[in-house]
C-alpha positions in Angstrom: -65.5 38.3 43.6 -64.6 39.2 40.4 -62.6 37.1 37.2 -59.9 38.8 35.4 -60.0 36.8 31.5 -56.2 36.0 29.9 -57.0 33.1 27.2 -53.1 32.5 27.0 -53.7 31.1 30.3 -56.8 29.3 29.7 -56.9 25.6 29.2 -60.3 25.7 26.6 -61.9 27.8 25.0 -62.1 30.7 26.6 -65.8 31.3 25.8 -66.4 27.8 27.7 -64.0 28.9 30.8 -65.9 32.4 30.9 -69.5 30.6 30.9 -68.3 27.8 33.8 -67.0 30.8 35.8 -70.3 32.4 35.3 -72.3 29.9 36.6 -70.4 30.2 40.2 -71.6 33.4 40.6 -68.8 35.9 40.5 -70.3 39.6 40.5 -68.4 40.3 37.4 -66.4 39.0 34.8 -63.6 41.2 33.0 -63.0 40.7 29.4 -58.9 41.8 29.6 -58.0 40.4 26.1 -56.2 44.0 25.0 -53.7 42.0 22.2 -57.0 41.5 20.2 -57.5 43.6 17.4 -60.9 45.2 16.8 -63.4 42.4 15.4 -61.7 39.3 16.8 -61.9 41.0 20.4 -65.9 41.9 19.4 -67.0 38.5 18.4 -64.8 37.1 21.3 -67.2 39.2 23.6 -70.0 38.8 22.2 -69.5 34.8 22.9 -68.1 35.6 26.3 -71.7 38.1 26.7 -73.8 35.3 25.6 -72.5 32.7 28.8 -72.7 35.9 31.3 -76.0 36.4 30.2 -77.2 32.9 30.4 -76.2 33.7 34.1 -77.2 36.6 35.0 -73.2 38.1 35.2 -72.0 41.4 34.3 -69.7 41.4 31.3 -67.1 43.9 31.2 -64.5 45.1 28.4 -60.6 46.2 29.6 -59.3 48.7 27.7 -61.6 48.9 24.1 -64.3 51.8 25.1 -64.9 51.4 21.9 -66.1 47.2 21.8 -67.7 48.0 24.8 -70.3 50.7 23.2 -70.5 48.2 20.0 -71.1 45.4 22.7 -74.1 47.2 24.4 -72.7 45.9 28.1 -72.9 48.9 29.5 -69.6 47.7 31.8 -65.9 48.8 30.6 -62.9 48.5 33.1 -59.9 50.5 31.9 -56.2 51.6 32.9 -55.9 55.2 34.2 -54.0 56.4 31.0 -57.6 55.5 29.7 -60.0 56.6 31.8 -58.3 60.1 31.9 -59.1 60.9 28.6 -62.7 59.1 28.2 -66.2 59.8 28.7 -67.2 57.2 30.7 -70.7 59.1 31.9 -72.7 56.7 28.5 -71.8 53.3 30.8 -73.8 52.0 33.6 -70.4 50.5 35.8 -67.3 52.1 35.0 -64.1 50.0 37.0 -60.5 51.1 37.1 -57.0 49.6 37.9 -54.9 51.8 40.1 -51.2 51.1 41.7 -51.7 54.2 44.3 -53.2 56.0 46.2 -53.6 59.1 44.4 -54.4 57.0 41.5 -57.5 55.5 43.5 -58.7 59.1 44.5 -58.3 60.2 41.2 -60.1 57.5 39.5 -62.6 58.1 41.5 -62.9 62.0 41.1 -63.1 60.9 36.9 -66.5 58.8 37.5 -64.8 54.9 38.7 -67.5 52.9 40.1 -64.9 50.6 42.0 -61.2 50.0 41.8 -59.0 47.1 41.2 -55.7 47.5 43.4 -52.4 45.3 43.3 -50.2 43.6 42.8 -51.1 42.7 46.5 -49.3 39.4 47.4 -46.0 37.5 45.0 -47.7 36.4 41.0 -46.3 34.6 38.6 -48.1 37.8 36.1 -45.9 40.6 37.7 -41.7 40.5 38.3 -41.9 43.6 40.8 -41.9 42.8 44.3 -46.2 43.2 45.7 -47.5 45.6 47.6 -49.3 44.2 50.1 -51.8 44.7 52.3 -50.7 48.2 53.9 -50.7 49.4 50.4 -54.3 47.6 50.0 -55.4 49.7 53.1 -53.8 52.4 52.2 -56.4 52.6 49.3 -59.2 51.2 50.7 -59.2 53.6 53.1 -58.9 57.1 50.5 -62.0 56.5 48.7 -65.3 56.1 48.9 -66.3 53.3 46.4 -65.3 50.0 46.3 -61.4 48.3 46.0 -61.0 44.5 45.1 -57.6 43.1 45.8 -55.8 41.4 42.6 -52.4 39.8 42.6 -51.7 36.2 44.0 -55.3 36.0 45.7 -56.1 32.4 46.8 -59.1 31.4 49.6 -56.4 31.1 52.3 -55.5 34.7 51.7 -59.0 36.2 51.6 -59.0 37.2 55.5 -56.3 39.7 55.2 -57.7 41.1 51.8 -61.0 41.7 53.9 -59.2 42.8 57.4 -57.1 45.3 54.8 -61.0 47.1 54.2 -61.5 45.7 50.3 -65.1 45.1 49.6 -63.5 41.7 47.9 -61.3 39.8 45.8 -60.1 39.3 42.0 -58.6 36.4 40.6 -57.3 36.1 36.8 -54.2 33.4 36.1 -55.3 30.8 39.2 -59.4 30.8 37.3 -57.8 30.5 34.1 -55.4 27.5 34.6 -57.8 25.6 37.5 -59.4 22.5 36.7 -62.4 23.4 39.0 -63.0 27.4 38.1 -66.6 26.9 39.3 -65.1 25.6 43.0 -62.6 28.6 43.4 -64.8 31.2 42.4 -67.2 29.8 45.6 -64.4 29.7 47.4 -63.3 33.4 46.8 -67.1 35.0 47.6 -67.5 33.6 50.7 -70.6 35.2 52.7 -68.2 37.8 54.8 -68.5 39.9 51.9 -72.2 40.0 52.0 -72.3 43.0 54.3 -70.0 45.4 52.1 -71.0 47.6 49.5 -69.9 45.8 46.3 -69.6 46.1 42.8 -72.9 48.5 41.4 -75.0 46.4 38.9 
């Protein structure tokens, strides 16, 4: 499972909502924070790094290669306008977001560790009509590494995420605006996803 941040969303401090999420156990959590200029988005991360860390939890930067390097993570997610023109070879896990198939093999020809793929199901966050799980499939099924659905994801949903092929599931505006963030993260990594190849630490 992995958690998406937006702090417009959140109902605390995000730094407080990113170390209760931590301490469920997601297998990452993305910093996506790209309104931010520069130093507020560094010392933002460098809070958020300090709850993963407690935890043991990956932190990863959207978008800002550059906060990321400053940050020492060694974990940066980005759009495919951004990965195609970076280096990504200096981090350790390198994730994408794609919206295609030739997107997916792409990012993965330019050094993507795993993908993030949606809109899958209907979200408040997008006005264009989902994709669903064909599309999902569709994906899952042209690379090699793994795909985590994103878009409208709640536990009753997971089944058909999982039955699409994706090695699991991301969540951003449902962890951010939850009262019990600890409670869905456990329920969004439930032990089926034990047996897949997941996110590389």
């Amino acid at each position: 499972m992995i958690a998406v941040t937006s702090r417009d969303l959140c109902r605390e401090p995000l730094p407080v909502r990113v170390g209760r999420i931590a301490s469920a156990g997601p297998e990452l959590i993305v910093l996506r924070e790209k309104d931010l200029p520069h130093d507020a988005l560094l010392d933002l991360a460098a809070e958020c790094l300090a709850m993963c860390s407690g935890h043991g939890v990956v932190l990863s930067v959207n978008s800002a290669v550059d906060v990321a390097e400053e940050l020492g993570t060694g974990a940066v997610h980005l759009p495919m306008d951004v990965l195609r023109d970076t280096d990504v070879s200096g981090f350790d896990l390198v994730g994408a977001s794609v919206h295609s198939t030739a997107e997916a093999v792409e990012a993965e020809a330019l050094g993507a560790d795993y993908l993030i793929a949606g809109h899958v199901f209907a979200t408040s966050c997008k006005s264009t009509e989902p994709r669903g799980t064909g599309f999902l499939s569709e994906v899952c099924g042209s690379v090699g590494i793994p795909v985590y659905a994103i878009g409208g994801i709640s536990p009753d949903k997971v089944d058909r995420v999982i039955s699409a092929g994706a090695a699991g599931v991301c969540a951003m505006s449902s962890l951010m605006a939850t009262d019990d963030p600890e409670g869905l993260v456990r329920a969004l990594s439930r032990d089926m996803f034990a047996p897949r190849t997941r996110v590389r630490n």
